[in-house]
C-alpha positions in Angstrom: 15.8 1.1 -7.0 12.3 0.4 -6.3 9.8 0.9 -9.4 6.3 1.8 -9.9 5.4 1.9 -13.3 4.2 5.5 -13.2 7.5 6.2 -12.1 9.5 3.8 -14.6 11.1 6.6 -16.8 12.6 8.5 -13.8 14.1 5.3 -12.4 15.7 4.7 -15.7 17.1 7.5 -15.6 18.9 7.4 -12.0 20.1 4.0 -13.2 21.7 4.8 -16.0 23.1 8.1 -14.3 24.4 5.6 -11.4 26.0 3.0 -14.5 27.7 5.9 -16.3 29.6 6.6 -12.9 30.9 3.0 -12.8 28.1 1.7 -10.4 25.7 -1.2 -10.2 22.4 -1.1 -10.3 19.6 -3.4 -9.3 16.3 -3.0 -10.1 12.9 -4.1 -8.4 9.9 -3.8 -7.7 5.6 -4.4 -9.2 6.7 -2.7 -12.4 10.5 -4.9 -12.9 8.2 -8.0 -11.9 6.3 -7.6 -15.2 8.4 -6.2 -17.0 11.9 -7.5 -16.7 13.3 -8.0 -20.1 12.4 -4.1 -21.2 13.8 -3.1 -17.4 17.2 -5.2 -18.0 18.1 -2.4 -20.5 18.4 0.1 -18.4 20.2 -1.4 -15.4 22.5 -4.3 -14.1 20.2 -6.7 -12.5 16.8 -6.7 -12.3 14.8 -8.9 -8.5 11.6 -10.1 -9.7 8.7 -10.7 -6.8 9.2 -10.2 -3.4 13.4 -9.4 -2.7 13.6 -10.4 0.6 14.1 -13.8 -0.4 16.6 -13.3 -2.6 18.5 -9.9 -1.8 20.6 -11.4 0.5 22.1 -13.4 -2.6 22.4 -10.4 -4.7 24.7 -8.5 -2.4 26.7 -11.4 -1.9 27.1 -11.9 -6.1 27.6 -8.3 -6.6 30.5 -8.3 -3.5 32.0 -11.0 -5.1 31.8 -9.8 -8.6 29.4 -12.4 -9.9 26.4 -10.4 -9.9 23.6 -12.2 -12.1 21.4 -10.3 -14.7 18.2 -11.4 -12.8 17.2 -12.8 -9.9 13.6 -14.3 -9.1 12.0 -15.2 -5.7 10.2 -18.8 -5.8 7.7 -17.9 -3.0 6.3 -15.1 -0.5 7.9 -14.1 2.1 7.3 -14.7 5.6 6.6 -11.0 6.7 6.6 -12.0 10.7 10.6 -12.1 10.4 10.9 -8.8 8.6 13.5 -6.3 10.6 12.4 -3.2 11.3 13.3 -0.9 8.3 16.5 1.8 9.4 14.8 5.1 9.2 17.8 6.8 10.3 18.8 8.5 7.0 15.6 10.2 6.7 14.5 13.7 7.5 12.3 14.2 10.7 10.6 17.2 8.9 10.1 17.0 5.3 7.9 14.4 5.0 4.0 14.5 5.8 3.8 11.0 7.6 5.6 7.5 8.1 4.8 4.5 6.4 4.2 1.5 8.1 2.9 -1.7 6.4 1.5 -4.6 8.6 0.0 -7.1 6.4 0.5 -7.9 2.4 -1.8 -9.3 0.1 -5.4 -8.8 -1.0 -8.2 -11.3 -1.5 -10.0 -9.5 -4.2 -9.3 -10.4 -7.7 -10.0 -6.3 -9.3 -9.3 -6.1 -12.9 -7.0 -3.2 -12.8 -5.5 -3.7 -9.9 -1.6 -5.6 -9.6 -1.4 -6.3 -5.9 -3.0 -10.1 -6.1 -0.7 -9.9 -8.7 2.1 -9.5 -7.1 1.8 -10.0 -3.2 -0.8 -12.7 -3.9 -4.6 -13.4 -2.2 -3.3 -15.0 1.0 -3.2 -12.5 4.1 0.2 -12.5 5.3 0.7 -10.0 8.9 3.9 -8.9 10.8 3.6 -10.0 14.2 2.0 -7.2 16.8 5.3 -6.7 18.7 7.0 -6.2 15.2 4.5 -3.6 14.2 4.6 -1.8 17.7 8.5 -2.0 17.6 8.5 0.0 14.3 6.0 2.5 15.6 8.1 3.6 18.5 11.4 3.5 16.8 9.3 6.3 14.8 7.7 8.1 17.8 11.6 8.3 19.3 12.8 9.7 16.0 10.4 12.2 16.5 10.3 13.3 20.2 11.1 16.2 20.1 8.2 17.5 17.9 4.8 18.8 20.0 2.2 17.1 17.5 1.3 13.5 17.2 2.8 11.4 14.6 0.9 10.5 11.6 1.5 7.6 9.9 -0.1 5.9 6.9 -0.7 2.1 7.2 0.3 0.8 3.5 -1.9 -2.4 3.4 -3.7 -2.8 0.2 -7.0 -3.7 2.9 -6.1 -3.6 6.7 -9.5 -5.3 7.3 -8.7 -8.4 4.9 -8.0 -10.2 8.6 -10.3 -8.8 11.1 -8.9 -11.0 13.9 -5.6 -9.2 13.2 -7.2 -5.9 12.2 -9.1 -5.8 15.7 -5.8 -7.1 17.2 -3.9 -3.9 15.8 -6.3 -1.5 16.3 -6.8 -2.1 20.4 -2.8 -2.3 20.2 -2.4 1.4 18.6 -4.7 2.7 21.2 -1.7 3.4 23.7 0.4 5.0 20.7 -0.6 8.1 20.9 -0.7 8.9 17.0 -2.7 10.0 14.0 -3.3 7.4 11.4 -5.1 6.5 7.8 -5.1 3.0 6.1 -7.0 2.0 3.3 -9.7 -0.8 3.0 -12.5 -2.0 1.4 -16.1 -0.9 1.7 -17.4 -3.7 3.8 -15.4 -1.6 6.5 -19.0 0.5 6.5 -20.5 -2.7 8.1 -18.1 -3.4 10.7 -19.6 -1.0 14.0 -16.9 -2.4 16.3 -13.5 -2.0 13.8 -15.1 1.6 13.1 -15.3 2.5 17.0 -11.7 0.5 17.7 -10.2 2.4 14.7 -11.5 6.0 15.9 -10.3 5.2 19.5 -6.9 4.5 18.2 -6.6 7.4 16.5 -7.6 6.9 12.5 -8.7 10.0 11.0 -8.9 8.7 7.2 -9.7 5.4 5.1 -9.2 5.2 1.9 -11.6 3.3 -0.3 -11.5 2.2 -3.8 -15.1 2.9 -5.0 -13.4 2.9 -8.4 -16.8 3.4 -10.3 -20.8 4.8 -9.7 -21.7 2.6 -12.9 -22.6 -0.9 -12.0 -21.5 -1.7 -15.5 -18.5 -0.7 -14.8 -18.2 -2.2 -11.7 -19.0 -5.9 -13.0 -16.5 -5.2 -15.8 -13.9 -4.7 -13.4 -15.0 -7.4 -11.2 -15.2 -5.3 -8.4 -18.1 -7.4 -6.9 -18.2 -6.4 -3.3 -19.0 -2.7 -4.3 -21.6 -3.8 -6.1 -23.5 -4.9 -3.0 -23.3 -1.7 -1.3 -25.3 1.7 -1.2 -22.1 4.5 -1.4 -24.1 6.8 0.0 -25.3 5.2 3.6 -21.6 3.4 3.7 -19.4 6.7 3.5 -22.2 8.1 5.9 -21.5 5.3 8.8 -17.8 6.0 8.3 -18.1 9.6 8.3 -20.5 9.4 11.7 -16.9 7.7 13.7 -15.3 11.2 12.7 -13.4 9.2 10.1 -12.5 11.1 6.6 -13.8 9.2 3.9 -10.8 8.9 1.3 -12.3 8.3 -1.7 -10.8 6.8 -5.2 -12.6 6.5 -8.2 -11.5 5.3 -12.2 -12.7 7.1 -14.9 -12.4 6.5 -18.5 -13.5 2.9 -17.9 -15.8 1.3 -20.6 -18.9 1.7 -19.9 -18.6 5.6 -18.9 -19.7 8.7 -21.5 -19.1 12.3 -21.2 -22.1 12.6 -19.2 -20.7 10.0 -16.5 -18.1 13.0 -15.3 -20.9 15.4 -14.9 -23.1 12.6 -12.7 -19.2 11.7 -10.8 -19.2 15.2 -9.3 -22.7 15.2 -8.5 -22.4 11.7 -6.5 -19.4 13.1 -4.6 -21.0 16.5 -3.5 -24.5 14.6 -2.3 -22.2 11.9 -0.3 -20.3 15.4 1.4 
């Protein structure tokens, strides 16, 4: 069982449900990484980090009755010999898009934020052929359906390698689906991702403006948004026919009751 930590109570829950059935259960995950003593109480084994490394040894333990309370990867792995993930047991209809992740890892040291945590600053990319493998195992899951599929590319910032990211993005032109990603706002001042990511078929970015208070913005060492005007980079986003997906923090230190009140104002003027 994968965990988030927003999500931590309900996976206890399956896990001990699983336990008092006679099962084992392994735990993983950004929330299990930090937290694996307090997680250990709820389940059999906990895989700190990344499990690719070390799942293989965990089904081996557990088929040969040996299964260890925790396990913890030494290193990163090498996402260009990742298989392409078995969506056969899923519905073709109840869910609103596929998610496909091509690179891991963020170079962007945010205060709030776990992923350089966890998956680390480096830029680590499946190979092309990988990524355009997993997309057409989707698109033949899904034939028979009229519309295009959408799928949501899970990179914490699909521009963090533009050589790659203008790589993918001519690749996905031949597709033939509907896409959204997420990236950082320095996407605003790239003119020839923009046009290659519209071509291909992106209808929405994400972007973590997290804050309109530079005070807030410095606390959180969110220093890239601090160089930008919000306002003339959701416009050049917005002028590729790409939906600006917008995320924002509030609560943070520096903000007063007045700050939610100025929050909406921002959002309506930047449409």
């Amino acid at each position: 069982i994968s965990v988030r930590t927003m999500f931590a109570k309900r996976a206890y829950a399956i896990s001990e449900t699983y336990r008092s059935i006679g099962a084992k259960t392994v735990l993983g995950g950004i929330h299990v990484s930090m937290c694996p003593e307090e997680t250990l109480d709820y389940c059999d084994c906990v895989a700190i980090g990344e499990a690719e490394n070390v799942w293989q040894r965990i089904l081996n333990d557990a088929e040969n009755g040996r299964l260890q309370k925790m396990y913890k990867s030494e290193s990163h792995c090498d996402m260009k010999d990742s298989p392409v993930p078995s969506r056969v047991p899923l519905s073709k209809s109840r869910y609103l898009s596929d998610i496909v992740q091509t690179t891991k890892g963020c170079p962007f040291h945010c205060e709030f934020c776990s992923v350089y945590a966890f998956d680390g600053q480096k830029i680590r990319n499946k190979s092309l052929n990988l990524v355009l493998k997993e997309i057409k195992d989707i698109n033949s899951r899904t034939a028979k359906y009229k519309s295009k599929n959408t799928i949501f590319f899970a990179d914490d910032n699909i521009i963090a390698n533009k050589k790659f990211a203008r790589e993918l993005f001519l690749a996905l032109k031949s597709q033939n689906i509907n896409w959204m990603c997420q990236a950082s706002i320095n996407i605003s001042e790239e003119e020839e991702l923009l046009q290659l990511m519209s071509e291909a078929g992106c209808g929405a970015v994400f972007i973590g403006f997290e804050s309109i208070s530079k005070q807030n913005l410095e606390k959180m060492h969110k220093g890239i948004n601090q160089r930008y005007n919000y306002i003339e980079a959701i416009k050049k986003i917005q002028s590729h026919g790409i939906l600006v997906h917008s995320s924002f923090i509030v609560g943070y230190d520096f903000d007063t009751p007045q700050s939610f009140d100025e929050l909406i104002h921002f959002i309506d003027e930047a449409n």
